[in-house]
C-alpha positions in Angstrom: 0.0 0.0 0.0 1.2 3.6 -1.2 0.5 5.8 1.4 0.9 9.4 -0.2 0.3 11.4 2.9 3.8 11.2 4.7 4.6 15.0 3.0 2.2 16.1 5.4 2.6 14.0 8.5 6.5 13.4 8.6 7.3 16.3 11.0 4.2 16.4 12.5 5.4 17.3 16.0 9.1 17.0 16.3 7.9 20.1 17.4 7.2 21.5 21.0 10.6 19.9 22.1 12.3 23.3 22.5 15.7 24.3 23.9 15.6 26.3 27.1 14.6 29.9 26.9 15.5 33.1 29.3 13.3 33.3 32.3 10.8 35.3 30.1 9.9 33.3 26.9 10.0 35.4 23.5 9.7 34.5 20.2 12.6 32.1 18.9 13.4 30.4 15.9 15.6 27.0 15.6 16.3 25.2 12.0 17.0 21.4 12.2 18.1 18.9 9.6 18.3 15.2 9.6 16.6 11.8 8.5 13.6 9.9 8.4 13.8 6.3 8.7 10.3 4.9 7.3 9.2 1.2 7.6 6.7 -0.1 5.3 5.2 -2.9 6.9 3.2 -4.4 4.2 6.4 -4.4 2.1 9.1 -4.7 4.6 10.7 -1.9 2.4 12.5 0.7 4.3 13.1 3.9 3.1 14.8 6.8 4.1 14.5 11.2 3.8 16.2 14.1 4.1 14.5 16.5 6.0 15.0 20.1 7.5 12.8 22.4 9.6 12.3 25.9 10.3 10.2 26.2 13.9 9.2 29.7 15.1 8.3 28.9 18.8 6.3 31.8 20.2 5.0 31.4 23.7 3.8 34.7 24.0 0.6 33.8 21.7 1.3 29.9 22.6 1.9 29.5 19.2 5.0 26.7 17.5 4.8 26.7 13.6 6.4 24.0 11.6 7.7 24.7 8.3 9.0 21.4 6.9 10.6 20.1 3.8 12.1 17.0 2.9 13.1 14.4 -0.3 13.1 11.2 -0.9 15.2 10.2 -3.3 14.0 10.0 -6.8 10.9 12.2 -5.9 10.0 15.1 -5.8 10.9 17.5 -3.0 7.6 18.1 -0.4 6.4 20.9 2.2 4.7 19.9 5.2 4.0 23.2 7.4 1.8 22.4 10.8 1.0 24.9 13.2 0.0 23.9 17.4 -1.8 26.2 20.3 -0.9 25.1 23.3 -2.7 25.4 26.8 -1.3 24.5 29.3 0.1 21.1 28.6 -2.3 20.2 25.8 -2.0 21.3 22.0 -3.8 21.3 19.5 -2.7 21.2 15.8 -3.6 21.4 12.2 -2.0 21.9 9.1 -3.6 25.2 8.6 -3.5 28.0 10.8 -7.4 27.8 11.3 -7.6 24.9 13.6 -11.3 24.4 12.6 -10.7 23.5 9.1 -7.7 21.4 8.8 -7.0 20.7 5.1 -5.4 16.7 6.1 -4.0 16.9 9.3 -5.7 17.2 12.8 -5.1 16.2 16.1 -4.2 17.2 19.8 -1.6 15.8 22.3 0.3 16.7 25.8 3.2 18.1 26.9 5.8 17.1 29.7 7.9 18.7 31.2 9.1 22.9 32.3 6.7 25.3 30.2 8.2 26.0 26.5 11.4 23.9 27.9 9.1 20.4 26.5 11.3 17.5 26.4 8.5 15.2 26.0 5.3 15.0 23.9 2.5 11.8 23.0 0.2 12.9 20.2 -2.6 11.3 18.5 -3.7 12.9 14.8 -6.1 12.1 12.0 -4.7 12.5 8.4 -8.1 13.5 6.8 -8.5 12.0 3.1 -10.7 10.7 0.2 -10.1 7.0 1.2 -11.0 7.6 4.9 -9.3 8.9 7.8 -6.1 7.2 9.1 -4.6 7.7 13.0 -1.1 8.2 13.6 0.4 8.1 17.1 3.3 10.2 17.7 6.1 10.2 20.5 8.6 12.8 20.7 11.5 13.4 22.9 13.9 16.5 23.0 17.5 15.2 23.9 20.3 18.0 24.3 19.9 19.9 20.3 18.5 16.6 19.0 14.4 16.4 18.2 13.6 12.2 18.0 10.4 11.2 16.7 8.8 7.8 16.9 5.5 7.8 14.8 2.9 4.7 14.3 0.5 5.3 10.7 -2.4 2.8 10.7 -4.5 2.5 7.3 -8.4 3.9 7.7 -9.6 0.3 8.4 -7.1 0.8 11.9 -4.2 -1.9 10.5 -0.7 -0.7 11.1 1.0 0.5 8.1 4.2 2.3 8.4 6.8 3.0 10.9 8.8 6.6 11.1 12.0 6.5 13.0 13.1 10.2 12.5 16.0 12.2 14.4 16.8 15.7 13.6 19.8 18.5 14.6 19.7 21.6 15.4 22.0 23.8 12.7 22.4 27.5 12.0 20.8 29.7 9.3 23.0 30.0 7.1 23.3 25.7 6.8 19.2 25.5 6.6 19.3 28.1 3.6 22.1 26.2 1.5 20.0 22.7 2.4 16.8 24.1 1.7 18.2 25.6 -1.9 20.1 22.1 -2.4 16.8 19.9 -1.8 14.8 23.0 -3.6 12.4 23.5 -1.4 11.8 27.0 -2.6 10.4 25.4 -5.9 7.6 23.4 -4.4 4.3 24.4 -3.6 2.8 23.1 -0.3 1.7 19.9 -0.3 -1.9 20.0 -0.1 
């Protein structure tokens, strides 16, 4: 089974993992770039992605946006942007910034943890689609400048379909902007 819809769940929250801020939180952003290891399990095929990540953390309006792009090889390049509200320790996200009308992705979680200093979050989403709505259960951890994502994708029918084992580093600007012009991600449209 092809599942198509890994441009816009990949990331999904490697987010609200987030390195320690001053004692009053402001607006921050981090780039990250690494690999996703995906498991097909009807295949047994694994196959693997480059990916990189621009997050804008901003707990001021309890906002974190996502602005993810990867490739795998011998396809095209994809964007995946996904955008939380957090209360508290529960969030809320969507891959739109109206959370009440998601385009694929919707779905809500916790966080553990010191507020906006996260190094722990369990989400459950719904990738929204033609051929029926699919779950995906996420675990995220934040270890020193490392994000590591473990993510379970189950068909619409609930059987388990692919595996994501993804781990991501945290680089400077000028290193996102020569990977994001290497994997051209400024000539792709969003994935809708």
């Amino acid at each position: 089974m092809g599942f198509r819809m890994k441009e816009t769940i990949l990331l999904l929250p490697l987010i609200l993992t987030t390195f320690a801020f001053a004692e009053t939180p402001t607006q921050s952003t981090v780039y990250y770039s690494g690999t996703a290891q995906i498991l097909n399990l009807f295949s047994g095929i694994t196959t693997s992605e480059s990916l990189i990540m621009e997050r804008i953390v901003d707990p001021q309006a309890s906002t974190i946006t996502e602005l993810a792009c990867g490739k795998d090889p011998g396809k095209p390049t994809f964007q995946s942007p996904m955008y939380m509200k957090i209360s508290g320790n529960s969030v809320v996200l969507s891959d739109t910034q109206d959370f009440n009308r998601p385009k694929k992705v919707s779905g809500t979680g916790t966080v553990q943890g010191q507020p906006w200093i996260w190094n722990y979050l369990d989400f459950s989403m719904t990738y929204h689609s033609a051929q029926g709505d699919s779950k995906i259960k996420d675990v995220n951890f934040l270890i020193a400048n490392m994000i590591v994502a473990r993510k379970q994708i189950f068909t619409p029918s609930g059987i388990p379909a692919e595996l994501y084992d993804i781990n991501m580093t945290a680089i400077d600007k000028t290193t996102y902007q020569n990977l994001y012009d290497n994997l051209g991600c400024g000539l792709q449209s969003v994935k809708e």
